[in-house]
C-alpha positions in Angstrom: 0.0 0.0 0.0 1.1 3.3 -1.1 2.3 5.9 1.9 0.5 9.1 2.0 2.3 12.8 1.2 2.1 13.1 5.2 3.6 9.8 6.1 6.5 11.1 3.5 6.9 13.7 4.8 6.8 12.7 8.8 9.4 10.2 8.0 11.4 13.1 6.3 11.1 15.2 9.3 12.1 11.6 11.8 15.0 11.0 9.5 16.4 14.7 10.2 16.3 14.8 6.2 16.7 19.2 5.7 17.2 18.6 2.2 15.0 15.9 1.2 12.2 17.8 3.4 12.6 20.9 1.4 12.9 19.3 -2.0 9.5 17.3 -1.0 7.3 20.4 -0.1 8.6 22.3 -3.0 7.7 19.7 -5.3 3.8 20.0 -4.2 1.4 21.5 -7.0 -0.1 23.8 -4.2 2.6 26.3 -2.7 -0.2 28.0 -0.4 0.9 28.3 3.2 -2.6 27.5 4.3 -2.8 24.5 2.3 1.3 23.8 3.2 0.2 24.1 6.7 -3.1 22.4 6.8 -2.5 19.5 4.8 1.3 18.4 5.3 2.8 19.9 8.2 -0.1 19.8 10.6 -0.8 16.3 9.7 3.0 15.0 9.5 3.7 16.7 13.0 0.7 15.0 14.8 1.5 11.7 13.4 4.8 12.0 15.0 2.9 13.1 18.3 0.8 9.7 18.0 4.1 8.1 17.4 5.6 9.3 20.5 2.4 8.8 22.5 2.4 4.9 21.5 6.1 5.1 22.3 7.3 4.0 18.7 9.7 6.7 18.6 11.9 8.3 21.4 12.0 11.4 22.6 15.3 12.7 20.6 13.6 11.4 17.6 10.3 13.6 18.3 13.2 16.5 19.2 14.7 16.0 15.6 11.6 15.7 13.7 10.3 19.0 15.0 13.7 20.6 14.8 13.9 19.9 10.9 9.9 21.1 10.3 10.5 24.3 12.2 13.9 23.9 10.0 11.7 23.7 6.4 9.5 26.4 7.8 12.0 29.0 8.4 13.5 28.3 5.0 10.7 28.1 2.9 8.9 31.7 4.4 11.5 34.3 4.9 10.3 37.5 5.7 11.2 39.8 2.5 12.6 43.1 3.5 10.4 44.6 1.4 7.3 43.4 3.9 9.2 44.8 7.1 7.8 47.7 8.9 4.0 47.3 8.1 1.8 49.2 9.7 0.2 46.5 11.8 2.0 44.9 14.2 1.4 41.3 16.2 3.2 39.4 18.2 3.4 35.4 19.3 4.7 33.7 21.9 4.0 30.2 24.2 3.6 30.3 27.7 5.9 29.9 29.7 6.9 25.9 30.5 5.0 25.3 26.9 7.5 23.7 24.3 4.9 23.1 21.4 5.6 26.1 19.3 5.2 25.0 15.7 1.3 25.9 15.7 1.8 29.4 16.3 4.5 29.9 14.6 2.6 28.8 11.1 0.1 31.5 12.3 2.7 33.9 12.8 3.8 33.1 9.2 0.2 33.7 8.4 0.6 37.2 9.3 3.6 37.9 7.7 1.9 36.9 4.1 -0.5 39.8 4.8 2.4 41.9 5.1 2.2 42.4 9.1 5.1 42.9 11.1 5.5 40.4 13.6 7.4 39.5 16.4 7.9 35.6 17.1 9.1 34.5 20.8 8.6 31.2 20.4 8.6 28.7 23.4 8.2 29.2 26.9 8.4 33.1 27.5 7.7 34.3 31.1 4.6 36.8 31.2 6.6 39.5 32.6 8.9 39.5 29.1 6.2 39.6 27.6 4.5 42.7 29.0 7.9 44.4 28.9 7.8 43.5 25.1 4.0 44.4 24.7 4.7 47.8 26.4 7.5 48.7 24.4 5.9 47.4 21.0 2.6 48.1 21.7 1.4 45.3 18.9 -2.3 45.7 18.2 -2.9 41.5 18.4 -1.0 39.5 20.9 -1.3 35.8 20.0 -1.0 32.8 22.5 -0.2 29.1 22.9 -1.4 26.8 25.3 -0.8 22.5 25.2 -0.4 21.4 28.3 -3.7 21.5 30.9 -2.0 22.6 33.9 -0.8 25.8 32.5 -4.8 26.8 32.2 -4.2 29.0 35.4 -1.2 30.5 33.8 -3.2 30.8 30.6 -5.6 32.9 32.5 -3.0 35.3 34.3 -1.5 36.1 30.4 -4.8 37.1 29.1 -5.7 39.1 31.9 -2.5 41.2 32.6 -1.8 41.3 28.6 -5.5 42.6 28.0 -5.0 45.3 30.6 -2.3 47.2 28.7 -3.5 50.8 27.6 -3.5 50.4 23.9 -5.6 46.9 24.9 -4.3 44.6 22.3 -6.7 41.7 20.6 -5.6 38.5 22.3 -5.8 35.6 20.5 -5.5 31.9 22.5 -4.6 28.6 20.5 -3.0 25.4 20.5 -3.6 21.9 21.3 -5.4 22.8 24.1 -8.0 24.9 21.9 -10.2 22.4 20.2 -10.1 19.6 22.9 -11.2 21.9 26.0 -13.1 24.6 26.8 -10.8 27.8 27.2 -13.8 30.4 28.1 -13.2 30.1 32.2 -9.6 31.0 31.5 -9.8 33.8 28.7 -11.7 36.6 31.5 -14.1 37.4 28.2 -10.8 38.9 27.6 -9.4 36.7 24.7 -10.8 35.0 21.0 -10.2 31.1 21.0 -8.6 29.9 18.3 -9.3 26.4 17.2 -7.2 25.4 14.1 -5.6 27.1 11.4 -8.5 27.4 9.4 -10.0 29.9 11.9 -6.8 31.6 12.3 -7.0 32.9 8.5 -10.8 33.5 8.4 -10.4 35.6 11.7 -7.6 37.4 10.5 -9.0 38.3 6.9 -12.3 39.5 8.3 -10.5 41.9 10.9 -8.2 43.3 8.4 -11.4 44.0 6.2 -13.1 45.9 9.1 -9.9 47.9 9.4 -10.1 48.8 6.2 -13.8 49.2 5.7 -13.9 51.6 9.3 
């Protein structure tokens, strides 16, 4: 039986296979991020999660596999200098003792297309570099990542002290977390829930059309 695209390409990523990965997503007919995103490096990186979960891999392999994806995704969208400096801003960033940061960093990426400047802080970033950051910046959308349950707490401490700053920033929760629980108790009314990637670009497009449309 014939592998899928996604199995390709998760055993790419397990092999720590740069090269191979790159040539493989170049190759497909449909160079959309969206479509990149949704169809083969979603997919590919929760296969590798089930993987791990059934312990069929090891931990360093898991480590490898999402080093080379966040690898290909660096490579593959490179912010042009000609898209610096736009005249919205956003910023992205996991909480702190979160490690998963692949999700928000594709909708980071989403941003970027549409010509936003973004700052991306990746994994595990304490709250209070984060206001310092949000202060300075002042970014009009603050996105957040949340995977592991027992951070909900700390989930809810971000959104509240991030929502608080004067220029009051949209604040925009996903992650694992997003689609398998509900987030409402720990948002304070204060934050949108993101569930998939999907939403991330519908929500986007719409409140760049009301910006322009106000």
């Amino acid at each position: 039986m014939a592998i899928s695209d996604v199995e390709k390409l998760a055993r790419l990523f397990l092999d720590g296979n740069h090269a191979e990965a790159m040539r493989f997503i170049k190759q497909q007919p449909n160079q959309s991020r969206m479509v990149l995103f949704r169809d083969l490096f979603t997919p590919a990186m929760y296969l590798i999660g089930e993987l791990w979960e059934n312990n069929e891999i090891s931990v360093a392999d898991e480590h490898l596999a999402t080093g080379v994806c966040d690898f290909v995704l660096s490579r593959l969208f490179q912010v042009s200098e000609e898209k610096m400096g736009g005249n919205n801003k956003a910023m992205f960033l996991c909480l702190q003792g979160e490690q998963h940061y692949l999700g928000i960093k594709m909708i980071n990426s989403l941003f970027e297309e549409r010509d936003w400047e973004t700052k991306y802080y990746g994994a595990s970033l304490p709250l209070e570099y984060a206001l310092k950051s949000a202060l300075q910046w002042k970014p009009e959308v603050i996105g957040l990542s949340v995977s592991i349950v027992y951070n909900l707490p700390v989930l809810k401490n971000y959104v509240r002290t991030l929502a608080a700053l004067p220029h009051k920033p949209v604040i925009l929760i996903g992650g694992r977390l997003a689609n398998k629980y509900d987030l409402e108790p720990y948002t304070n009314n204060q934050g949108i829930i993101i569930n998939n990637l999907e939403q991330a670009e519908k929500w986007l497009d719409e409140y760049v059309e009301k910006r322009i449309n106000a």
